[in-house]
DSSP file (Angstrom, degrees, kcal/mol; ACC not computed):
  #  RESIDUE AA STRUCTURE BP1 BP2  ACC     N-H-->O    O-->H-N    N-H-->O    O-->H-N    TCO  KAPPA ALPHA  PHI   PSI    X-CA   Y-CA   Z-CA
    1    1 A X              0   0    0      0, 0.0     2,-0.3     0, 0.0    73,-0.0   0.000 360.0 360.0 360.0 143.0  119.5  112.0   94.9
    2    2 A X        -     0   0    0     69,-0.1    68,-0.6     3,-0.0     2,-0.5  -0.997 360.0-155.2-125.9 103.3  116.2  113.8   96.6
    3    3 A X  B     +A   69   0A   0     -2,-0.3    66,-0.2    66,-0.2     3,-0.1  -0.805  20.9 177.6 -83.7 129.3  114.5  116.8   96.2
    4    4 A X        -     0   0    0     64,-1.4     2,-0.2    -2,-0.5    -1,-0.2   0.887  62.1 -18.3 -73.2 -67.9  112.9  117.2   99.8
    5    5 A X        -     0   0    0     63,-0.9    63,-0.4    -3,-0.1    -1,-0.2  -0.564  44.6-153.0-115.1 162.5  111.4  120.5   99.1
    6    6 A X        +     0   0    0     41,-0.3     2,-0.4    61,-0.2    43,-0.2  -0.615  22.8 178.0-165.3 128.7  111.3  123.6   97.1
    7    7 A X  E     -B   66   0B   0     59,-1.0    59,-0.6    -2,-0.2    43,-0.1  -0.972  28.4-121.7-150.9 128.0  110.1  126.7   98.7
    8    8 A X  E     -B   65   0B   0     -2,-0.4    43,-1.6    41,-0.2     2,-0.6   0.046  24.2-144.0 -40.8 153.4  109.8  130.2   97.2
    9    9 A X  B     -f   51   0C   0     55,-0.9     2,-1.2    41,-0.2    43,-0.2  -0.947  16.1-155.0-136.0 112.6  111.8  133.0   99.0
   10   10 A X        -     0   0    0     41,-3.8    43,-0.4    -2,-0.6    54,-0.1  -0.291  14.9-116.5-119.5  99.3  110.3  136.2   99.1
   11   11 A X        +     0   0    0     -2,-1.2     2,-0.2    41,-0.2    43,-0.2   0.433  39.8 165.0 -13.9 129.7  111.7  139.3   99.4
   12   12 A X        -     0   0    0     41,-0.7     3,-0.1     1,-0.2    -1,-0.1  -0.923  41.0-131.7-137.1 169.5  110.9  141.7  102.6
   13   13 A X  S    S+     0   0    0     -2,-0.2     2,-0.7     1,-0.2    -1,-0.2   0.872 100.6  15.1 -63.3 -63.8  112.0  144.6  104.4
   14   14 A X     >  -     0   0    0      1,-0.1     4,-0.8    40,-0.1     5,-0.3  -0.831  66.0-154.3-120.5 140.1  112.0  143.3  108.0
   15   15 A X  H  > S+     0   0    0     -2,-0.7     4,-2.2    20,-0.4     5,-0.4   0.936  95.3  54.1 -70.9 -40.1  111.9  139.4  108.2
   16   16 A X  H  > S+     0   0    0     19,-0.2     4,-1.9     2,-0.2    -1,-0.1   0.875 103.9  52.0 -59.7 -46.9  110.3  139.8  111.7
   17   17 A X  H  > S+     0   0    0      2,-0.2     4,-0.5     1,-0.2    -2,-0.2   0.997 115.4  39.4 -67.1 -82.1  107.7  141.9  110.6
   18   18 A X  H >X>S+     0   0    0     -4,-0.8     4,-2.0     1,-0.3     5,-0.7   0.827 113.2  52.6 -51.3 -36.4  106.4  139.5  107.6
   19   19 A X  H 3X5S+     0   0    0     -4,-2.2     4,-0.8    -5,-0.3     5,-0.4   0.961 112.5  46.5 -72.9 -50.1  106.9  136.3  109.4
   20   20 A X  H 3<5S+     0   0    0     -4,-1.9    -2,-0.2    -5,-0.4    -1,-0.2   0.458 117.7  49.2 -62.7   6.0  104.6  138.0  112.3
   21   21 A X  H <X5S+     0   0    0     -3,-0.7     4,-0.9    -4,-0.5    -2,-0.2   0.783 114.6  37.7-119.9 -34.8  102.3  139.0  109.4
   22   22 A X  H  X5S+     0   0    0     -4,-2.0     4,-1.5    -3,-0.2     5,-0.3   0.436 109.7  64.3 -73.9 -23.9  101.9  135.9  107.6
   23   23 A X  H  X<S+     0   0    0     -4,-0.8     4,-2.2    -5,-0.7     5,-0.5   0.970 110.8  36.0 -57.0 -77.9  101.8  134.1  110.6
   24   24 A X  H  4 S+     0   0    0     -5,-0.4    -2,-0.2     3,-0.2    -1,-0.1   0.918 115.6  49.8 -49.6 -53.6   98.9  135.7  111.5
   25   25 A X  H  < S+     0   0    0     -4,-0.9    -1,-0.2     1,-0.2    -3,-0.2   0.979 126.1  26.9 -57.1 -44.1   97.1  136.1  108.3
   26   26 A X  H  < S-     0   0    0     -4,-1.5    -2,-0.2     2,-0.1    -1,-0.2   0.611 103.7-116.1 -95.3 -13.0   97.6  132.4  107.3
   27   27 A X     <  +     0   0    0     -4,-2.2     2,-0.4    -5,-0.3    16,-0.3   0.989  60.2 166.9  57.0  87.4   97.8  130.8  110.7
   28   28 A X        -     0   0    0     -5,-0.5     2,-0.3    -6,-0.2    14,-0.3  -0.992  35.8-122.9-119.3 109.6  101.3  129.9  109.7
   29   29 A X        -     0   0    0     12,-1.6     2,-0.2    -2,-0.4    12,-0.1  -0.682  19.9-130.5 -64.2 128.8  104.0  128.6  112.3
   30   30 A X        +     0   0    0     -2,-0.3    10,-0.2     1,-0.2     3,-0.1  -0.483  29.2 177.7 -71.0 116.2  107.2  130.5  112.5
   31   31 A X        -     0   0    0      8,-4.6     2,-0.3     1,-0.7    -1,-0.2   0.729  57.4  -4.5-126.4   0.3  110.0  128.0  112.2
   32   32 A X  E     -G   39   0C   0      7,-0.8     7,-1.9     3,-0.0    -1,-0.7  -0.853  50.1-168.4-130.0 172.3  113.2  130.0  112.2
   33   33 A X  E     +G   38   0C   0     -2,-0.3     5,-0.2     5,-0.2   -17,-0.0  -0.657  11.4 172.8-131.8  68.1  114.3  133.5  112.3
   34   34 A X        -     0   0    0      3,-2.2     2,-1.3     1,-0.1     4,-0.1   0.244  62.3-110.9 -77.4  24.3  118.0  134.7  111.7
   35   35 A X  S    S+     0   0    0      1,-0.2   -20,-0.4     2,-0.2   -19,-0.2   0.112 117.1  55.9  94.5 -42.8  116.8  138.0  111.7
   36   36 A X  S    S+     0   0    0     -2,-1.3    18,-0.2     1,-0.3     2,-0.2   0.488 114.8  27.5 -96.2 -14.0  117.8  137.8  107.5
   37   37 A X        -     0   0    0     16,-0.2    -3,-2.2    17,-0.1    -1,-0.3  -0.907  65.9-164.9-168.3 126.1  115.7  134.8  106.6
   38   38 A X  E     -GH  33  52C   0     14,-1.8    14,-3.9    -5,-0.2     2,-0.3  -0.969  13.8-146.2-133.6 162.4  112.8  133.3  107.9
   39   39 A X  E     +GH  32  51C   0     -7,-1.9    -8,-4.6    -2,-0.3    -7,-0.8  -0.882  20.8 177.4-119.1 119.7  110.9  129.8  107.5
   40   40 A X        +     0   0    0     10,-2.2    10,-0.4    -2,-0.3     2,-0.2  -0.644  12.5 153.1-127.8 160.0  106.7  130.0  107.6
   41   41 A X        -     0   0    0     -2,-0.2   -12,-1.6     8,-0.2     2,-0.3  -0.623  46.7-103.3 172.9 137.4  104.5  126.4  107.1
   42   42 A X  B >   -I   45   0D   0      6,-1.0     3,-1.8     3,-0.6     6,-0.2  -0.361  29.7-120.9 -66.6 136.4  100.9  125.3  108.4
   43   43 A X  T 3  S+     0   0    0     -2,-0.3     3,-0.1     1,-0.3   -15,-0.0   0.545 117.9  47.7 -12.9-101.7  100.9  122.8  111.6
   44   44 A X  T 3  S+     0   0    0      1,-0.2    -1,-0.3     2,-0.1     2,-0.2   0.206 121.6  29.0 -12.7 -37.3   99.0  120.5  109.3
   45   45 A X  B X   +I   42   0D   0     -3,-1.8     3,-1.3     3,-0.2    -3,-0.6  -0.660  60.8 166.4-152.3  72.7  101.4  120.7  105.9
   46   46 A X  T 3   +     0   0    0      1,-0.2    -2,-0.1    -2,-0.2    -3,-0.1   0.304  66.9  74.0 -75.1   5.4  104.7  121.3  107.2
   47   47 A X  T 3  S+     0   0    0      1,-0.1     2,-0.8    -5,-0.1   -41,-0.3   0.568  85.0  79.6 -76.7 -22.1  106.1  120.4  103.7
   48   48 A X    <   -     0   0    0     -3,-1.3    -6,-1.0    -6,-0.2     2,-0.2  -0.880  68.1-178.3-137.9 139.8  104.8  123.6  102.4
   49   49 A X        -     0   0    0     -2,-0.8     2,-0.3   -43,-0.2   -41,-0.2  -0.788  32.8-161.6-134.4 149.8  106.5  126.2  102.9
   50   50 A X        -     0   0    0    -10,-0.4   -10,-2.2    -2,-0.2     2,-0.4  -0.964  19.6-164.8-119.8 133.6  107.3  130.5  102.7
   51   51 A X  E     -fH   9  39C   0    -43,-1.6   -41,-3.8    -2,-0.3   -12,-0.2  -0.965   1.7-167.6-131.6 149.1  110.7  131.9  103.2
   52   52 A X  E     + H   0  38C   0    -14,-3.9   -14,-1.8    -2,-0.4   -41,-0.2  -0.615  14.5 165.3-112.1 171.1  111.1  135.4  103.7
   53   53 A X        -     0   0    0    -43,-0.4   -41,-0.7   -16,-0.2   -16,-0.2  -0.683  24.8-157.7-175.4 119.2  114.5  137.1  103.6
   54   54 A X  S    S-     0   0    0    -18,-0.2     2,-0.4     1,-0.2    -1,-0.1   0.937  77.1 -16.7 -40.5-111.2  116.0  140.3  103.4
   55   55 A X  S    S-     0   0    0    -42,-0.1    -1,-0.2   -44,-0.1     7,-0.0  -0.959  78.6-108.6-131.8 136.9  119.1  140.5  102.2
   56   56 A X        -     0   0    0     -2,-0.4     3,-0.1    -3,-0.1   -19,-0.1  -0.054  23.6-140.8 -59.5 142.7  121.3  136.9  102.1
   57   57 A X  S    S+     0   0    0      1,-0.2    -1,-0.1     3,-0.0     3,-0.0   0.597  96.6  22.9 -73.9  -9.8  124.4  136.9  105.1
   58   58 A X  S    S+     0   0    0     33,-0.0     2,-0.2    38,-0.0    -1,-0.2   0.243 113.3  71.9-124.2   7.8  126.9  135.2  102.8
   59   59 A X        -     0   0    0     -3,-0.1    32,-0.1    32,-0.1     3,-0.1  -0.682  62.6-140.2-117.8-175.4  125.9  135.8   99.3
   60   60 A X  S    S+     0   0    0     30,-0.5     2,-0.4    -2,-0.2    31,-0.1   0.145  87.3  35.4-102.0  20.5  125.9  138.5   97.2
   61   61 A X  S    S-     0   0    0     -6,-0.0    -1,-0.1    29,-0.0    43,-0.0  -0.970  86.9-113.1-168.7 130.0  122.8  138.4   95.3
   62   62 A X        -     0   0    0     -2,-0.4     2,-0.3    -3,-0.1    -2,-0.1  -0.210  38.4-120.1 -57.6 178.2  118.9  136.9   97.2
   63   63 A X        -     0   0    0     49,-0.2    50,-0.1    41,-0.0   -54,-0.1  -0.775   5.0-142.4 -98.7 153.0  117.8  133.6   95.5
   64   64 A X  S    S-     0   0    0     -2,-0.3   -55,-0.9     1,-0.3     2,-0.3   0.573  81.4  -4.7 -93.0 -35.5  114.4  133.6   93.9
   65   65 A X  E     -Bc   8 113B   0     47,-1.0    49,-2.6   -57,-0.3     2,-0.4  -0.989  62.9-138.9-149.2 157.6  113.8  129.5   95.2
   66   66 A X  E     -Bc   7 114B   0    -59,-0.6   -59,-1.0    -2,-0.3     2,-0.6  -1.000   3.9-156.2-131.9 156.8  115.5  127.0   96.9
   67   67 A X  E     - c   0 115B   0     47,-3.3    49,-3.1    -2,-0.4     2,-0.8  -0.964  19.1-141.9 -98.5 112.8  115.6  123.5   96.3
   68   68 A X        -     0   0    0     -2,-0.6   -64,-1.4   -63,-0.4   -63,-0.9  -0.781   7.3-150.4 -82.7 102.6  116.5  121.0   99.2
   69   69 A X  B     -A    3   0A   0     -2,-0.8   -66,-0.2   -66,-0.2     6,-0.2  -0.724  21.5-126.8 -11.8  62.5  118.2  118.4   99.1
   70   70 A X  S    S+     0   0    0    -68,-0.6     2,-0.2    -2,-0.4    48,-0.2   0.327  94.8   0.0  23.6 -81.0  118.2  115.0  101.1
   71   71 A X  S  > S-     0   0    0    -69,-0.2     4,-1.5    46,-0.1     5,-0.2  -0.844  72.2-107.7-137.9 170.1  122.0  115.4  101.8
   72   72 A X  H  > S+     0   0    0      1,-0.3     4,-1.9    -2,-0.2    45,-0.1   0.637 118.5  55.3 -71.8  -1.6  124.7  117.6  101.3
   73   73 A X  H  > S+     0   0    0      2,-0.2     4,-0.9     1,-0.2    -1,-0.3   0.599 107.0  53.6-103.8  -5.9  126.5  115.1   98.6
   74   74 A X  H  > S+     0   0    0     -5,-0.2     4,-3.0     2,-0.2    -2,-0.2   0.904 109.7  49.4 -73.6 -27.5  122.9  115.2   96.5
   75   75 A X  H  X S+     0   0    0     -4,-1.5     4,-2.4    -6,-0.2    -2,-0.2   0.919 111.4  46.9 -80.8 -38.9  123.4  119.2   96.7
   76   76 A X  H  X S+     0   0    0     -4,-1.9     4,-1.0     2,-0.2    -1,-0.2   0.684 112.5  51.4 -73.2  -6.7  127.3  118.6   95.4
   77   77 A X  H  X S+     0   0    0     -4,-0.9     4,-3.5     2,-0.1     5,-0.2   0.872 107.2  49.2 -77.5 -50.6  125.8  116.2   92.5
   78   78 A X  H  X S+     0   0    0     -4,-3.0     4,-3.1     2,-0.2    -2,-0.2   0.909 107.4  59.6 -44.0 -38.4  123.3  119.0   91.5
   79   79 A X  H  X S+     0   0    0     -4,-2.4     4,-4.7     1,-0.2    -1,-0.2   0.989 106.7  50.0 -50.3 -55.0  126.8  121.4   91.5
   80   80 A X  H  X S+     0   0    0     -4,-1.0     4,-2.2     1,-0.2    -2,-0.2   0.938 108.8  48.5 -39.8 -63.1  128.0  119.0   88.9
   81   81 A X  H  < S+     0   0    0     -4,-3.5    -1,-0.2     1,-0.2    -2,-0.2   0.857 111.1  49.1 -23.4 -66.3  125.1  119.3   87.0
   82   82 A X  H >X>S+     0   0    0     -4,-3.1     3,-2.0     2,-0.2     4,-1.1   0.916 112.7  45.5 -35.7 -72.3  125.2  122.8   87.1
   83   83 A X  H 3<5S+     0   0    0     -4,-4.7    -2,-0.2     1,-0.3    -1,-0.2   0.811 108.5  55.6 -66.5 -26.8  128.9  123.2   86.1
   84   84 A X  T 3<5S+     0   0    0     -4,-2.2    -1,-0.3     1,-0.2    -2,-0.2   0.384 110.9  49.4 -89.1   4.0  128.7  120.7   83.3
   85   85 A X  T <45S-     0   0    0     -3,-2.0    -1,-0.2    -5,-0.2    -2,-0.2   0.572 111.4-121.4 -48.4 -54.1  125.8  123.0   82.1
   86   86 A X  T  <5 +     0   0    0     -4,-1.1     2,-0.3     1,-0.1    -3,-0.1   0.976  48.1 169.7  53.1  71.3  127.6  126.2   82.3
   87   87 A X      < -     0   0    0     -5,-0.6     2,-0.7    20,-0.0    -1,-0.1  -0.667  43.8-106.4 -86.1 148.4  125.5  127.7   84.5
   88   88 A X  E     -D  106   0B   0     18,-0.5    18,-6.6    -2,-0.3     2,-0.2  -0.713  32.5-139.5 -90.3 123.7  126.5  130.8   86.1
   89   89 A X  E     -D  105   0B   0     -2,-0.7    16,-0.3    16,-0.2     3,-0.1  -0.478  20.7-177.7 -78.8 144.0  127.5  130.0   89.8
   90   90 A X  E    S+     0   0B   0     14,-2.1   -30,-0.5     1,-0.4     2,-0.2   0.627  70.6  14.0-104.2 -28.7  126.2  132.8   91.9
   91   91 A X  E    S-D  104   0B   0     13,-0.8    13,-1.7   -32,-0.1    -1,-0.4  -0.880  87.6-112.1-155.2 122.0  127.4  131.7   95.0
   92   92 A X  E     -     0   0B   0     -2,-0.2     2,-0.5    11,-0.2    10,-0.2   0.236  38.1 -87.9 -55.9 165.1  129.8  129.1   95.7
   93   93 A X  E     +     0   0B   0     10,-0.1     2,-0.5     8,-0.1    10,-0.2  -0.593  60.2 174.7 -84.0 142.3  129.4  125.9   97.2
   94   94 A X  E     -D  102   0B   0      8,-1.6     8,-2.9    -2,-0.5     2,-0.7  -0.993  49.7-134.9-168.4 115.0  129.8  126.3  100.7
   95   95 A X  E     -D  101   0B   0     -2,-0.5     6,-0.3     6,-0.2    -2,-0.0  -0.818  48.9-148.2 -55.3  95.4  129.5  124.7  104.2
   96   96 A X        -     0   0    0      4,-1.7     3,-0.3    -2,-0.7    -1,-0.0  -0.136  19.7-120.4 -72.8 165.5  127.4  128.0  106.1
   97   97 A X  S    S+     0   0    0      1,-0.2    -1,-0.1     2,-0.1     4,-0.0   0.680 103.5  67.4 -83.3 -25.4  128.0  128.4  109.2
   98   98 A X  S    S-     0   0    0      2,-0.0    -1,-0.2     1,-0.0    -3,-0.0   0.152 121.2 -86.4-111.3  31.6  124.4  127.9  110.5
   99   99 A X  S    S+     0   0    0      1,-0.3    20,-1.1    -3,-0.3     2,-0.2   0.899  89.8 107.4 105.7  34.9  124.5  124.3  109.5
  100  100 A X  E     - E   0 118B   0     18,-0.2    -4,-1.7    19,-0.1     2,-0.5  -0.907  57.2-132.4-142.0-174.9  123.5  123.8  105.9
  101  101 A X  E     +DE  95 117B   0     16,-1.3    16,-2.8    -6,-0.3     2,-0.3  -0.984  47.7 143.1-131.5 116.8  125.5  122.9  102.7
  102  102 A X  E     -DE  94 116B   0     -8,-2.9    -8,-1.6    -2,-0.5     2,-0.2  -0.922  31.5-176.0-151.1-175.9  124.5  125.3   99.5
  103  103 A X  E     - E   0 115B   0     12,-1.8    12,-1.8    -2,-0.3   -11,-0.2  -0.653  20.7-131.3 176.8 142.3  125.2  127.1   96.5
  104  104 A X  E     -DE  91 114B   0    -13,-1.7   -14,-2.1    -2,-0.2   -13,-0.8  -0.458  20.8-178.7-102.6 143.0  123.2  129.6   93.9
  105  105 A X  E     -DE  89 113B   0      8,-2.8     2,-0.6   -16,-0.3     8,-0.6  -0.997  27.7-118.1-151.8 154.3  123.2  129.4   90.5
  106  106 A X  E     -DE  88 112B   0    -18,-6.6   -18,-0.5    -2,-0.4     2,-0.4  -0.658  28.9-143.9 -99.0 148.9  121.6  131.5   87.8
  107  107 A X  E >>  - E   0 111B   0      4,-2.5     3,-4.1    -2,-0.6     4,-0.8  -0.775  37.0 -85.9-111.9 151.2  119.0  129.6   85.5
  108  108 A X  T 34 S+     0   0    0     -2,-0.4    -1,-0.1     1,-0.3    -2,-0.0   0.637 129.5  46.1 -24.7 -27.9  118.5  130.3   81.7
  109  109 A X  T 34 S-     0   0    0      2,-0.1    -1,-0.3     0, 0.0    -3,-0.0   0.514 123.7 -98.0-128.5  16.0  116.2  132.9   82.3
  110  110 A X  T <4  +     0   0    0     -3,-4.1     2,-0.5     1,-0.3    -2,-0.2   0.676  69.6 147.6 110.7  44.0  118.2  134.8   85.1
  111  111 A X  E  <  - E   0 107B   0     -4,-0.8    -4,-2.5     1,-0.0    -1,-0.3  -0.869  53.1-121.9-102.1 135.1  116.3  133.3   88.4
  112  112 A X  E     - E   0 106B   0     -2,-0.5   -47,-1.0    -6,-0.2     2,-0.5  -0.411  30.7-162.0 -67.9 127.7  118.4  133.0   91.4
  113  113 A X  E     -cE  65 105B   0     -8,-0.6    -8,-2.8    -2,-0.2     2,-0.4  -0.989   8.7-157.2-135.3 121.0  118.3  128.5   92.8
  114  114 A X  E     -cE  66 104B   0    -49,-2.6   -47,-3.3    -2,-0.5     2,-0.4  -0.937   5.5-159.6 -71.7 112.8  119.3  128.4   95.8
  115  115 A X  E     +cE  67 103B   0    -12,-1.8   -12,-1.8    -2,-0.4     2,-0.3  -0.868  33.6 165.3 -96.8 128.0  120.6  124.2   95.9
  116  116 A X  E     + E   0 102B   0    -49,-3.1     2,-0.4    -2,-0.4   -14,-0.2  -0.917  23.0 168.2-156.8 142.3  120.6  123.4   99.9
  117  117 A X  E     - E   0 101B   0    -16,-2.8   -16,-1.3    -2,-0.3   -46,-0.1  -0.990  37.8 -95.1-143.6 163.3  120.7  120.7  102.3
  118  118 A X  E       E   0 100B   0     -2,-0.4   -46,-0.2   -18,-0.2   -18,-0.2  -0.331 360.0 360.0 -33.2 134.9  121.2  120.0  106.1
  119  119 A X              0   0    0    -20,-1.1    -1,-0.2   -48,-0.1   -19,-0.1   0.131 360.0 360.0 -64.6 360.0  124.6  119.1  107.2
């Protein structure tokens, strides 16, 4: 099991707007947009990373972070983890549709983890 990443998610009004705004302020490259969530990193240190996001397209409730994963069966060991915690799932674990493997859980002190990896 691999944590790749972990990169804060921060709440906006328009995704477009803040990714063209941090872009510019930070010299940042835009690396997606779905319009609901977007992915910011410098050229230079494309490990670290901003994601901005309205409001999520399959959950009910934003995430506060995510953690990535290696692969999708590291993100279904972290599930384990989770349930054998008895953490409160926020959002099930779930194949998305634009290509990643995730699920939310609330942490002890009521922050939204997004667990996710590439399919």
């Amino acid at each position: 099991m691999a944590v790749v990443r972990i990169v804060p998610n921060l709440q906006v009004s328009d995704v477009g707007r803040a990714n063209a705004s941090y872009a510019e302020l930070f010299g940042l490259d835009v690396n997606m947009d779905l319009g609901w969530v977007g992915n910011l990193s410098p050229t230079a240190a494309p490990a670290v990373q901003l994601q901005t996001i309205t409001t999520d397209a399959a959950a009910s409730e934003n995430p506060t972070i995510s953690v990535g994963m290696a692969t999708a069966d590291d993100v279904d060991e972290i599930h384990e983890r989770v349930m054998a915690a008895r953490l409160e799932i926020v959002h099930p674990l779930t194949d998305e549709s634009w290509g990643v493997r995730r699920f939310f859980f609330r942490d002890h002190d009521g922050n939204i983890v997004n667990v996710v990896a590439n399919l």
